[in-house]
Residue, then its C-alpha position, 0 to 999 in steps of 0.5 A: x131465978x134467972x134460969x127460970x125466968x129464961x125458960x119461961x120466956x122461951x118454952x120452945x128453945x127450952x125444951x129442945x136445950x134440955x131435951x138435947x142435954x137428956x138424951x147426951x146424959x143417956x147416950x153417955x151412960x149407954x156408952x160407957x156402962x153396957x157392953x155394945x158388943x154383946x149387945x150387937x151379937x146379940x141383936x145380930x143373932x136375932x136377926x139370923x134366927x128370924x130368917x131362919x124361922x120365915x125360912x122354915x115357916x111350914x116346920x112347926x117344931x124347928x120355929x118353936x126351937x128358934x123361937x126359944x133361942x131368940x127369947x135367950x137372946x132378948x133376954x139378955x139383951x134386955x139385962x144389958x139395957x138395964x143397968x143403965x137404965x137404972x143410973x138414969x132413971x132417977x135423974x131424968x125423973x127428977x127434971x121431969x118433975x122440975x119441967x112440970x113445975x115450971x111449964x104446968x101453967x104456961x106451955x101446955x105443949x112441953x111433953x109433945x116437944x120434948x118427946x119429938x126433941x129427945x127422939x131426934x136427939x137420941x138418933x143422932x146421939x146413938x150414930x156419934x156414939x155407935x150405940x146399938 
């Protein structure tokens, strides 16, 4: 009870701690589990093409063509996202379900700090952790 009590007593510093805690729990799974090299050739492709396509935007059928090849590659992008994904997922809904709980009455405002919080958080995580 003492945890809650804390909480309670500092919504704000509460919010930006768990937050933090989230977005490293996240970061780690990101850096661990996916394959960043495919991912980042892949995102590099995607770039290439999307000069490519402003470069031949009076050639319909040559946008078409690399149009589908950036398709592949967001696809596959996407599959290397999800695996991670899925480990966090049922954590991070748990301790929502918790922070609900607790910030239902008292802080209305709790949603609006963790989602600021945990962007900061995750940009900073994914340049330690050189994440895609």
């Amino acid at each position: 009870m003492a945890l809650k009590e804390f909480i309670i007593a500092n919504p704000k510093i509460s919010i930006i701690v768990i937050s933090g805690l989230i977005s490293l729990f996240i970061s780690l799974v990101n850096y661990f589990v996916m394959d960043k090299e495919k991912v980042m050739k892949g995102k590099e492709r995607q770039k290439e093409l999307q000069k490519e396509i402003k470069a031949n935007k009076d050639n319909p059928s040559k946008i078409m063509e690399l149009q589908k090849e950036m398709m592949s590659h967001v696809g596959e992008n996407f599959k290397h996202s999800l695996k991670p994904m899925m480990i966090t997922m049922l954590p991070i809904l748990v301790v929502f379900w918790w922070i609900k709980d607790i910030f239902a009455e008292s802080f209305s405002g709790w949603f609006w700090w963790y989602l600021i919080s945990a962007i900061v958080f995750s940009i900073i995580f994914r340049k330690i952790f050189k994440l895609p």
